[in-house]
mmCIF file of the N, C-alpha and C atoms, coordinates in Angstrom:
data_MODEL
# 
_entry.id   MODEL 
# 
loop_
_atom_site.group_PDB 
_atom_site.id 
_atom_site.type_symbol 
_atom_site.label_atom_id 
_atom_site.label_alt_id 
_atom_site.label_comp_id 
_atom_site.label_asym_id 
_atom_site.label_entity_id 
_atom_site.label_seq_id 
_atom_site.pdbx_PDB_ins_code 
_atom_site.Cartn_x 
_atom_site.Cartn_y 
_atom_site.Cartn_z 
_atom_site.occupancy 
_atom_site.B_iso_or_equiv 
_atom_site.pdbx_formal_charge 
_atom_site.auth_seq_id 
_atom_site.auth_comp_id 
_atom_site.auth_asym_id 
_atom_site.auth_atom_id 
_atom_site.pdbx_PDB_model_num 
ATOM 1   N N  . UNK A 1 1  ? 10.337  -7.746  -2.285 1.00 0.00 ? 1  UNK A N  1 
ATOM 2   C CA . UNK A 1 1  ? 9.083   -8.465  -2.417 1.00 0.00 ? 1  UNK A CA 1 
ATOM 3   C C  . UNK A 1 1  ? 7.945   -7.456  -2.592 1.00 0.00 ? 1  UNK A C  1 
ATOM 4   N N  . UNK A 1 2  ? 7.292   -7.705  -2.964 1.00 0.00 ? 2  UNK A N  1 
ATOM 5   C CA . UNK A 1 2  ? 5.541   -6.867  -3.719 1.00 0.00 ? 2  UNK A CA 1 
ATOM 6   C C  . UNK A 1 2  ? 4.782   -7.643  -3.127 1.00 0.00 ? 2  UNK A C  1 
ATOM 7   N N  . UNK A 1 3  ? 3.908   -6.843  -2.600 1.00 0.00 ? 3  UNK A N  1 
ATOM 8   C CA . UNK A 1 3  ? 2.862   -6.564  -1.400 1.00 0.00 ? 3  UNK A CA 1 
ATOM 9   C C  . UNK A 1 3  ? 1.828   -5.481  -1.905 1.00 0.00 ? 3  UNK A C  1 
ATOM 10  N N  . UNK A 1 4  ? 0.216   -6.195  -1.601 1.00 0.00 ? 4  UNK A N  1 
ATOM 11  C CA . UNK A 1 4  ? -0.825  -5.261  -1.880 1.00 0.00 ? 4  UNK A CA 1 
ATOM 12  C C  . UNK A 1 4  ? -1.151  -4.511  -0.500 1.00 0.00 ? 4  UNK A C  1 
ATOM 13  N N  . UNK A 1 5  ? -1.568  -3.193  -0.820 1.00 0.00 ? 5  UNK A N  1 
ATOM 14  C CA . UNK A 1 5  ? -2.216  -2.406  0.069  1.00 0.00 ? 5  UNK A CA 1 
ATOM 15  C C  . UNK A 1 5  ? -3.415  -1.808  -0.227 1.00 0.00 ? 5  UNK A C  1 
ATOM 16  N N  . UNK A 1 6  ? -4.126  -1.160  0.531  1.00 0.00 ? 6  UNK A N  1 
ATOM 17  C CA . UNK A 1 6  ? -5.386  -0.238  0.746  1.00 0.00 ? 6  UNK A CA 1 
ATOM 18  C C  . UNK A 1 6  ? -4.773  0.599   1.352  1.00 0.00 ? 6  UNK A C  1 
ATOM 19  N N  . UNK A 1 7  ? -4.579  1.793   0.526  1.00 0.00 ? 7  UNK A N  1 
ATOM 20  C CA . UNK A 1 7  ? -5.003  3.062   1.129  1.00 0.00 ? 7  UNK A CA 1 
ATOM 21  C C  . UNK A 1 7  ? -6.188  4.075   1.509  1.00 0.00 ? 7  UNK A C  1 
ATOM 22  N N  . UNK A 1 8  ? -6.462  4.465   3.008  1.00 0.00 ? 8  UNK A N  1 
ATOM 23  C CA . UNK A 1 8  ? -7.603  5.029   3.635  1.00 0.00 ? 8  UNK A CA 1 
ATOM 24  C C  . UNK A 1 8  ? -8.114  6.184   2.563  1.00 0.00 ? 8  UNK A C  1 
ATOM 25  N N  . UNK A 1 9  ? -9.216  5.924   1.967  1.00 0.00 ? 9  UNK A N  1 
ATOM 26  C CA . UNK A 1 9  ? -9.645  6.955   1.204  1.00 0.00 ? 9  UNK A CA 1 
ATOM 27  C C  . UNK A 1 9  ? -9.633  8.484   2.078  1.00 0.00 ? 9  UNK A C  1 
ATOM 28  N N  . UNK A 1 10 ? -9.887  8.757   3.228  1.00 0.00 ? 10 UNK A N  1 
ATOM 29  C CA . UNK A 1 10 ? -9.381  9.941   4.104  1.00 0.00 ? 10 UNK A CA 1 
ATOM 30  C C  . UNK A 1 10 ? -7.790  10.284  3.837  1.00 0.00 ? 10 UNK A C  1 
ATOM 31  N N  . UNK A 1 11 ? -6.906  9.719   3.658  1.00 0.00 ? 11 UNK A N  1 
ATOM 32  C CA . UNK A 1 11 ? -5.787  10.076  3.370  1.00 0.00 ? 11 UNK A CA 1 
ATOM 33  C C  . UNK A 1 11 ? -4.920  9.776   2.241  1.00 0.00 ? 11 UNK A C  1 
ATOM 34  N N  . UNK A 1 12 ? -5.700  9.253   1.441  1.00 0.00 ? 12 UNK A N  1 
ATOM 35  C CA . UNK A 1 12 ? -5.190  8.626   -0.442 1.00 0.00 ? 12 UNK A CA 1 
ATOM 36  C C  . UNK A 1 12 ? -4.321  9.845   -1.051 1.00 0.00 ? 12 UNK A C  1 
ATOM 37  N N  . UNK A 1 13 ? -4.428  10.998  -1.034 1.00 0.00 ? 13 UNK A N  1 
ATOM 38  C CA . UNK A 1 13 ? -3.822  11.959  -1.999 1.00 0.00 ? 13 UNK A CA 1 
ATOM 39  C C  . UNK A 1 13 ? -2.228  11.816  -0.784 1.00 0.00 ? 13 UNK A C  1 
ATOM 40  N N  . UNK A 1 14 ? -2.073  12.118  0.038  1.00 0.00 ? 14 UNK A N  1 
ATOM 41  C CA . UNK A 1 14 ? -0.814  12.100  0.873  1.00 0.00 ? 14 UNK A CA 1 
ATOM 42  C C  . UNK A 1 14 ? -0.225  10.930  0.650  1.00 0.00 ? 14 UNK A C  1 
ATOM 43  N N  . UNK A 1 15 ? -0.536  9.901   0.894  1.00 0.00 ? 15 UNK A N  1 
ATOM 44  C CA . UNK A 1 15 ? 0.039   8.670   1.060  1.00 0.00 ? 15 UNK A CA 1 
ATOM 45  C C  . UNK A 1 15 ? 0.459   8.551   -0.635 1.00 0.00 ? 15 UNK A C  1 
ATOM 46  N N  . UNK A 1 16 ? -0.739  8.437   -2.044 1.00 0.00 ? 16 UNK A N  1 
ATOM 47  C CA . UNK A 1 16 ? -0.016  8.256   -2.921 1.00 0.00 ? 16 UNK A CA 1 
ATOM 48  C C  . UNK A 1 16 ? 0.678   9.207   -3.488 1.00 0.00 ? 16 UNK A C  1 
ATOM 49  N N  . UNK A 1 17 ? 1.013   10.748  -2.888 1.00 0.00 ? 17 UNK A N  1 
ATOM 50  C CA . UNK A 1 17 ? 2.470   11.407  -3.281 1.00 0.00 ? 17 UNK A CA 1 
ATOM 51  C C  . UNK A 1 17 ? 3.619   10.749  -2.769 1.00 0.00 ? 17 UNK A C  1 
ATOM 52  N N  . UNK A 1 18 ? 3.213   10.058  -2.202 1.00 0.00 ? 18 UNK A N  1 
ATOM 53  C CA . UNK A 1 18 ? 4.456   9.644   -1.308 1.00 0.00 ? 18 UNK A CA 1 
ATOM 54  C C  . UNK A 1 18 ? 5.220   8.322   -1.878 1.00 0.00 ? 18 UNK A C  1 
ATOM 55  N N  . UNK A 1 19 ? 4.205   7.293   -2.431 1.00 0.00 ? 19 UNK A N  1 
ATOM 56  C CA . UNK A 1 19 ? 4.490   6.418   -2.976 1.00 0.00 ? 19 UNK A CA 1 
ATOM 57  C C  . UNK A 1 19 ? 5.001   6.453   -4.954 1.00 0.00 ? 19 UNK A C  1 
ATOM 58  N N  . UNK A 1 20 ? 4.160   7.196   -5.467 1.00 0.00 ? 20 UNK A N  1 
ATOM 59  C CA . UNK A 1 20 ? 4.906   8.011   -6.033 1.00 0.00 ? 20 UNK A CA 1 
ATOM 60  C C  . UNK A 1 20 ? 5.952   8.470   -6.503 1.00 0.00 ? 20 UNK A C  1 
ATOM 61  N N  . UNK A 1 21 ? 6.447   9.600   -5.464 1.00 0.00 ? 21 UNK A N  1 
ATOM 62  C CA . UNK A 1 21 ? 7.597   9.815   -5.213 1.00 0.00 ? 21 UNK A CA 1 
ATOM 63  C C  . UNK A 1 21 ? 8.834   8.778   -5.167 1.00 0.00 ? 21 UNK A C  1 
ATOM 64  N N  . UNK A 1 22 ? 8.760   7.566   -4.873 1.00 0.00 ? 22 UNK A N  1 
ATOM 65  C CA . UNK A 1 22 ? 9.140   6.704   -4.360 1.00 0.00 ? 22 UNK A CA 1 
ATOM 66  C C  . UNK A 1 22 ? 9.551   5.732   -5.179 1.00 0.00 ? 22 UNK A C  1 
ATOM 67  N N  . UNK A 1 23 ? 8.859   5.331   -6.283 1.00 0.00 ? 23 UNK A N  1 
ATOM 68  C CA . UNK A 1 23 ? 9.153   4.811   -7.131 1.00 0.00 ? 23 UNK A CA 1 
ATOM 69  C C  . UNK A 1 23 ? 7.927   4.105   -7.717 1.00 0.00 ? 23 UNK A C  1 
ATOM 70  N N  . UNK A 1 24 ? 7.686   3.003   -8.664 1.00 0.00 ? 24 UNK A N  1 
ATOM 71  C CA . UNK A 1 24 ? 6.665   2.502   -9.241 1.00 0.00 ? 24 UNK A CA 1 
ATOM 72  C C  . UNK A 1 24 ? 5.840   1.671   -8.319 1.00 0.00 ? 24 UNK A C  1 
ATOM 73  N N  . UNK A 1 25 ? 4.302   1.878   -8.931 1.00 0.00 ? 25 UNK A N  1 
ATOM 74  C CA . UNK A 1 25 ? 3.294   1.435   -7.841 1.00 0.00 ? 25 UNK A CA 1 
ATOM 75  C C  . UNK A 1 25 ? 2.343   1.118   -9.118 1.00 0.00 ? 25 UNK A C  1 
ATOM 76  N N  . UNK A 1 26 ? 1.248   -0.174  -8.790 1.00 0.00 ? 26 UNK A N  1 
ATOM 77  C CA . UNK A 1 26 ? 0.057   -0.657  -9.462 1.00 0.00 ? 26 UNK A CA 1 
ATOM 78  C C  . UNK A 1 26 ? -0.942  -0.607  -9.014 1.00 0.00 ? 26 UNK A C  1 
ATOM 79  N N  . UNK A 1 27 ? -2.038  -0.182  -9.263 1.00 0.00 ? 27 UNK A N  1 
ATOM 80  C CA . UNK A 1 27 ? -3.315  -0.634  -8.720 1.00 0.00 ? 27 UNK A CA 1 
ATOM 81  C C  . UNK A 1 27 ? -3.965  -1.946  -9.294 1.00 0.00 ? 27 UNK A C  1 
ATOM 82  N N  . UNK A 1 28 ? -4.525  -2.410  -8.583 1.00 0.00 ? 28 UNK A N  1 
ATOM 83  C CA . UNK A 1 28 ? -4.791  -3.526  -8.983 1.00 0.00 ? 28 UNK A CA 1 
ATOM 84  C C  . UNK A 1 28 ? -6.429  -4.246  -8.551 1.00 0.00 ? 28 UNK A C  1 
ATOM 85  N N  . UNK A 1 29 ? -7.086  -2.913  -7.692 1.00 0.00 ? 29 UNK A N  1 
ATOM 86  C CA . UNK A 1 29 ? -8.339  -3.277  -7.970 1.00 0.00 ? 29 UNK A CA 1 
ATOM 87  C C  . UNK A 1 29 ? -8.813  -1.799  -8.368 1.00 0.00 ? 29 UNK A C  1 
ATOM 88  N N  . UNK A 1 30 ? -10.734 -2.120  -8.429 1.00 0.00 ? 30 UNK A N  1 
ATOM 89  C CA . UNK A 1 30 ? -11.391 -0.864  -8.550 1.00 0.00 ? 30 UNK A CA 1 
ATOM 90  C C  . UNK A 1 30 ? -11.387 -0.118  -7.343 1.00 0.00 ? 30 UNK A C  1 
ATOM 91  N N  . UNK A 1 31 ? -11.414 -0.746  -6.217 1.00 0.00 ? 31 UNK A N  1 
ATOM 92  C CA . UNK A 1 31 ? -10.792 0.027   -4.641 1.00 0.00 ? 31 UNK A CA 1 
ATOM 93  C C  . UNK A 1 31 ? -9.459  0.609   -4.357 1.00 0.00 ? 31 UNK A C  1 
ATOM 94  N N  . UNK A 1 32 ? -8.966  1.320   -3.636 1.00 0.00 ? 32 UNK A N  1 
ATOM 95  C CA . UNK A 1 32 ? -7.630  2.112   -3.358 1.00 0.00 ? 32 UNK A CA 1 
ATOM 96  C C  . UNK A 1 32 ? -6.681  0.790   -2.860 1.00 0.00 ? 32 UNK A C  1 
ATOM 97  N N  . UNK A 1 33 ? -6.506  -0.286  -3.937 1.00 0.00 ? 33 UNK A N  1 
ATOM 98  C CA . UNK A 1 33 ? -5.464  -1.232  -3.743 1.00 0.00 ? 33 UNK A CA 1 
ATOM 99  C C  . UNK A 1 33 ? -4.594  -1.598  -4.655 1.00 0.00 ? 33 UNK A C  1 
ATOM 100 N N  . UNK A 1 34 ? -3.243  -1.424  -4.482 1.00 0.00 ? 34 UNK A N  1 
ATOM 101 C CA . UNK A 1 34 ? -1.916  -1.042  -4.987 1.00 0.00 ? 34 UNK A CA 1 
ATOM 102 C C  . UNK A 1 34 ? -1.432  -2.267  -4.746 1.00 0.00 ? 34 UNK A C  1 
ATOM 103 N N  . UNK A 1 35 ? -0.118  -2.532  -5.915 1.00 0.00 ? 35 UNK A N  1 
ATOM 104 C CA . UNK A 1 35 ? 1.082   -3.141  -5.578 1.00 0.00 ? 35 UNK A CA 1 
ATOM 105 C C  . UNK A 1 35 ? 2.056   -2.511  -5.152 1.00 0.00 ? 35 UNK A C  1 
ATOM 106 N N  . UNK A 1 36 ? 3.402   -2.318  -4.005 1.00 0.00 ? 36 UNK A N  1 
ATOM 107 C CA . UNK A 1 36 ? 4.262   -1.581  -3.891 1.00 0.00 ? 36 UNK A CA 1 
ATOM 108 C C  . UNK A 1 36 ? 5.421   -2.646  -3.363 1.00 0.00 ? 36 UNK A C  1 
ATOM 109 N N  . UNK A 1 37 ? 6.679   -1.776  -3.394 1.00 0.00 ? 37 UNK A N  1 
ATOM 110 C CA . UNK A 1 37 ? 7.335   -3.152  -2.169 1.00 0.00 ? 37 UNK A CA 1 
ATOM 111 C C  . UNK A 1 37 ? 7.958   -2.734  -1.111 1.00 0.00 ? 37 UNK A C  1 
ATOM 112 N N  . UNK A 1 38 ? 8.519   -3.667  -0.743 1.00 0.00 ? 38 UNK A N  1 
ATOM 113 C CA . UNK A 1 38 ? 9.264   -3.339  0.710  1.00 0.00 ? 38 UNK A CA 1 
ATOM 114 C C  . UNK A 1 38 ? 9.710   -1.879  1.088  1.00 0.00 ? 38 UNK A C  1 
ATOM 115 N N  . UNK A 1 39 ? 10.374  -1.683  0.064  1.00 0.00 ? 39 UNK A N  1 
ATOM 116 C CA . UNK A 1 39 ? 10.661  0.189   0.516  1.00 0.00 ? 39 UNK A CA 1 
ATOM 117 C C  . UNK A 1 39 ? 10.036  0.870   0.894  1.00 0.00 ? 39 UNK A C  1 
ATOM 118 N N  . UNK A 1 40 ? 9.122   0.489   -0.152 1.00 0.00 ? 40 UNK A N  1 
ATOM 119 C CA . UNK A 1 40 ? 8.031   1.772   -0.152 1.00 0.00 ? 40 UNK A CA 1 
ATOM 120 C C  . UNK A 1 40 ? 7.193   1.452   1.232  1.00 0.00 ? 40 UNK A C  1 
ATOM 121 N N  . UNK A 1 41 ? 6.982   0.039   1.460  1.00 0.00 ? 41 UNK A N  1 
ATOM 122 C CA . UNK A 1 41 ? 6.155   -0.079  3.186  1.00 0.00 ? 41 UNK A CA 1 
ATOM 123 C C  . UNK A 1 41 ? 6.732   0.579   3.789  1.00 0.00 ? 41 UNK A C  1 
ATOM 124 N N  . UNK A 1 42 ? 7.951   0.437   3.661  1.00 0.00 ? 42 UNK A N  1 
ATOM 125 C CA . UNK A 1 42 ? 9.214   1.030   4.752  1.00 0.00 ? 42 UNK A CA 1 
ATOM 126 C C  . UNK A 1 42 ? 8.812   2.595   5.137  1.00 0.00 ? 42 UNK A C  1 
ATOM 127 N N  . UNK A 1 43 ? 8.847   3.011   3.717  1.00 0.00 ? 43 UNK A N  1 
ATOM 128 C CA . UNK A 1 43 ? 8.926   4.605   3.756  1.00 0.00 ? 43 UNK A CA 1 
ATOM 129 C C  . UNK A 1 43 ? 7.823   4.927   4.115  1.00 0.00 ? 43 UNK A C  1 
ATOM 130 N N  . UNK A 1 44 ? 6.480   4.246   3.949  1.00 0.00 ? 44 UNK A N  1 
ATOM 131 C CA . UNK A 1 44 ? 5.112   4.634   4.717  1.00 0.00 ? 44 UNK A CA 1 
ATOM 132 C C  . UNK A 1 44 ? 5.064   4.372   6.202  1.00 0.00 ? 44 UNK A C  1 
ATOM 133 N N  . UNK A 1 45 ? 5.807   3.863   6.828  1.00 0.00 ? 45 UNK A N  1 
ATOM 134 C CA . UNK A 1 45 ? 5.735   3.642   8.147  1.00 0.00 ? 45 UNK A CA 1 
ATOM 135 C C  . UNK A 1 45 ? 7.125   4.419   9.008  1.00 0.00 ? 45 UNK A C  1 
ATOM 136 N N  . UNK A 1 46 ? 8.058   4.720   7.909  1.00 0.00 ? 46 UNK A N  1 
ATOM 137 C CA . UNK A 1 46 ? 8.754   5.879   8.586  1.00 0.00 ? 46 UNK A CA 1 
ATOM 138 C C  . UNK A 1 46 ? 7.920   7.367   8.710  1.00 0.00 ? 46 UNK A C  1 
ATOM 139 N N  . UNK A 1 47 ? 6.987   7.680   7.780  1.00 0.00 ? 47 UNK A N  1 
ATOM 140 C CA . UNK A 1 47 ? 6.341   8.870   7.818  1.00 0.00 ? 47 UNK A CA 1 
ATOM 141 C C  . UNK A 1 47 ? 5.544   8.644   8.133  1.00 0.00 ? 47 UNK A C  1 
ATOM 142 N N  . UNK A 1 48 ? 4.944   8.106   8.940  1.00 0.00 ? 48 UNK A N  1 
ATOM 143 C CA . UNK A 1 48 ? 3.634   7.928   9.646  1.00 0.00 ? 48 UNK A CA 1 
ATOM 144 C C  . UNK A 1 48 ? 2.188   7.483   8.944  1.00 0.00 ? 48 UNK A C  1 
ATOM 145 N N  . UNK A 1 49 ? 2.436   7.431   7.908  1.00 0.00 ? 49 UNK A N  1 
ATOM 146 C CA . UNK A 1 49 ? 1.354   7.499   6.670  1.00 0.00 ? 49 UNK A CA 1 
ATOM 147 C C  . UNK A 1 49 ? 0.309   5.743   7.001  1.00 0.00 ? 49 UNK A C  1 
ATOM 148 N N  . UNK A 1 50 ? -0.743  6.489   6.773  1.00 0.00 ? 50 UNK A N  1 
ATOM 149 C CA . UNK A 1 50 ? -1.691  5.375   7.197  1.00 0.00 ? 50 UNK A CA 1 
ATOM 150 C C  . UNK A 1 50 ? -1.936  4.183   6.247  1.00 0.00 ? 50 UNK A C  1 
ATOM 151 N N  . UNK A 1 51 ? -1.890  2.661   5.878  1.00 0.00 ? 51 UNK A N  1 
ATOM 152 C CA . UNK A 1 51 ? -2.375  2.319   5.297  1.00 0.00 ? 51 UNK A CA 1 
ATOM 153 C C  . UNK A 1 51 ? -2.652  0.296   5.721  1.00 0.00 ? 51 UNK A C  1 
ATOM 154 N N  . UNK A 1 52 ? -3.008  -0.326  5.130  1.00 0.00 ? 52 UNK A N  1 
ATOM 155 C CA . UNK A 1 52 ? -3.341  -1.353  5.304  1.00 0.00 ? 52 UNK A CA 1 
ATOM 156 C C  . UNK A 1 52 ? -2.631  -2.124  4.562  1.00 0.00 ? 52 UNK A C  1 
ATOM 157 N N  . UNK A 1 53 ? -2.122  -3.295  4.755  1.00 0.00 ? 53 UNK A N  1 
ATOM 158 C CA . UNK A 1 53 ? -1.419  -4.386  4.238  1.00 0.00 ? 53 UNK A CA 1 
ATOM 159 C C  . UNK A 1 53 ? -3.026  -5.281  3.752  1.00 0.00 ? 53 UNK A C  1 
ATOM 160 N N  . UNK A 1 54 ? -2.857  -5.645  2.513  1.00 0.00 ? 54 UNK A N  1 
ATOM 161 C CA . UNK A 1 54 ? -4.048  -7.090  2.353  1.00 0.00 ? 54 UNK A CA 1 
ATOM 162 C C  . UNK A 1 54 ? -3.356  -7.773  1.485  1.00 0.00 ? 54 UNK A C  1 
ATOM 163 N N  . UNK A 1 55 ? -4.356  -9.166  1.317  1.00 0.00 ? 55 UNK A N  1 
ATOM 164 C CA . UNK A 1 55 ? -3.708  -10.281 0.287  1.00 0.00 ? 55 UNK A CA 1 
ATOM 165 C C  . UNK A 1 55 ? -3.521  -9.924  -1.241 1.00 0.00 ? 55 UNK A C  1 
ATOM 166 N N  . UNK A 1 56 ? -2.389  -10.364 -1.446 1.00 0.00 ? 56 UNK A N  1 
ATOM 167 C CA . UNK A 1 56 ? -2.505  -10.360 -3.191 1.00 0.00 ? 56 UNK A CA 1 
ATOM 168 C C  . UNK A 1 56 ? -3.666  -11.038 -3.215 1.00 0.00 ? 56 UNK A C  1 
ATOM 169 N N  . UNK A 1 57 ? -4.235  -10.991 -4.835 1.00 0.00 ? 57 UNK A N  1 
ATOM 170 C CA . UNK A 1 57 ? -5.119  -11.125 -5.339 1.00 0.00 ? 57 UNK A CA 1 
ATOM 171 C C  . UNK A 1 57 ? -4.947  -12.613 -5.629 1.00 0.00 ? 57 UNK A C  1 
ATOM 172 N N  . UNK A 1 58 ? -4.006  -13.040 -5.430 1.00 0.00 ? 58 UNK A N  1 
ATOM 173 C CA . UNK A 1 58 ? -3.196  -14.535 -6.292 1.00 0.00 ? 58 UNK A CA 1 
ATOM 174 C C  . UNK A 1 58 ? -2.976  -15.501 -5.280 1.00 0.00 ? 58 UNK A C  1 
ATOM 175 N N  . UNK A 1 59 ? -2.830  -14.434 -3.974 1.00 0.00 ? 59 UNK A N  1 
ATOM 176 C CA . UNK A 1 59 ? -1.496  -15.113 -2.922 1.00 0.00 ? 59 UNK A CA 1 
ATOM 177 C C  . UNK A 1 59 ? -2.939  -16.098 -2.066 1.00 0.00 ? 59 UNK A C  1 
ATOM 178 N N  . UNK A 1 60 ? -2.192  -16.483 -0.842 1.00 0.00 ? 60 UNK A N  1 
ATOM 179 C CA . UNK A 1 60 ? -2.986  -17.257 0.251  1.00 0.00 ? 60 UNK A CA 1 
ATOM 180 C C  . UNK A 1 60 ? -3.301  -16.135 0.858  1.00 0.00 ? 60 UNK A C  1 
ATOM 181 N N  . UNK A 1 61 ? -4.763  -16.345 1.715  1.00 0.00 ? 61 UNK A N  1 
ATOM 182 C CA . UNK A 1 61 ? -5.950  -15.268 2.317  1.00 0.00 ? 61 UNK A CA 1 
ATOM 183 C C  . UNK A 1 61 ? -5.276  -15.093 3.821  1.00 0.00 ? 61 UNK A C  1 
ATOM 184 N N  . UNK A 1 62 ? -4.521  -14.176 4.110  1.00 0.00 ? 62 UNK A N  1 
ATOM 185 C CA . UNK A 1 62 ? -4.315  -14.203 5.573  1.00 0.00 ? 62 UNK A CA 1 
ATOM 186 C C  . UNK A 1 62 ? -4.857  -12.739 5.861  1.00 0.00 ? 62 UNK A C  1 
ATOM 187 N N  . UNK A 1 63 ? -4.752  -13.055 7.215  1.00 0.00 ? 63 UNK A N  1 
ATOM 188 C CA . UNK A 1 63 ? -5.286  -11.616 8.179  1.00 0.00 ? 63 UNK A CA 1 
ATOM 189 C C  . UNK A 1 63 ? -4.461  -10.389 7.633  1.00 0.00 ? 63 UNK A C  1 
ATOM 190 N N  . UNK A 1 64 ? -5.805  -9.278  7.594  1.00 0.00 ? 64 UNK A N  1 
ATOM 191 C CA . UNK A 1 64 ? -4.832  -8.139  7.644  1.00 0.00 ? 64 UNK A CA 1 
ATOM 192 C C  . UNK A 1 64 ? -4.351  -7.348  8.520  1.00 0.00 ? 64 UNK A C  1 
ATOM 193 N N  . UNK A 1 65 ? -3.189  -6.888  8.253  1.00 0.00 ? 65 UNK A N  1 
ATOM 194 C CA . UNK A 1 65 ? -2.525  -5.568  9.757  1.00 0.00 ? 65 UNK A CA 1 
ATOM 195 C C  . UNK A 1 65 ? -2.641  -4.684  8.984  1.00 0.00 ? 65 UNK A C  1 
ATOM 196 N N  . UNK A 1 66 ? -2.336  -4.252  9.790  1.00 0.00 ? 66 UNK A N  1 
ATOM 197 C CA . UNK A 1 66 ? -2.353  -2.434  9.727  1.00 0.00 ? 66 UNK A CA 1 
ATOM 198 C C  . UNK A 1 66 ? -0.848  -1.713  9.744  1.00 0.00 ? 66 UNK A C  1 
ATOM 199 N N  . UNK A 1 67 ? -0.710  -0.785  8.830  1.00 0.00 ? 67 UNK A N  1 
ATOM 200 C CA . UNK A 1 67 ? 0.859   -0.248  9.290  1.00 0.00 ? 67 UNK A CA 1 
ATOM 201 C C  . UNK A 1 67 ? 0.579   0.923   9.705  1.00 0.00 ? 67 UNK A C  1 
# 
């Protein structure tokens, strides 16, 4: 499944080598917000890497967490 994020402009260059690395990723606004999927959450929260879960642009408006 594909999931938007925000990545912390304090840590954007780390986090998107990482994603990257990882396989294909979209941005999808003029802000540090990406499409990625499950893995790749995965792999950001095995390495500690900071970032924010938010709504697709399409989807229903729910709260955001934090990974």
């Amino acid at each position: 499944m594909i999931k938007a994020i925000r990545i912390p402009e304090e840590h954007w260059g780390k986090v998107w080598r990482a994603l990257v690395a990882s396989g294909p990723i979209s941005r999808i606004s003029q802000e540090p917000v990406y499409l990625v999927s499950d893995e790749q959450i995965r792999l950001l929260r095995r390495k500690k890497l900071p970032f924010e879960l938010v709504p697709p642009p399409d989807g229903p408006q729910a709260d955001s967490t934090h990974g």
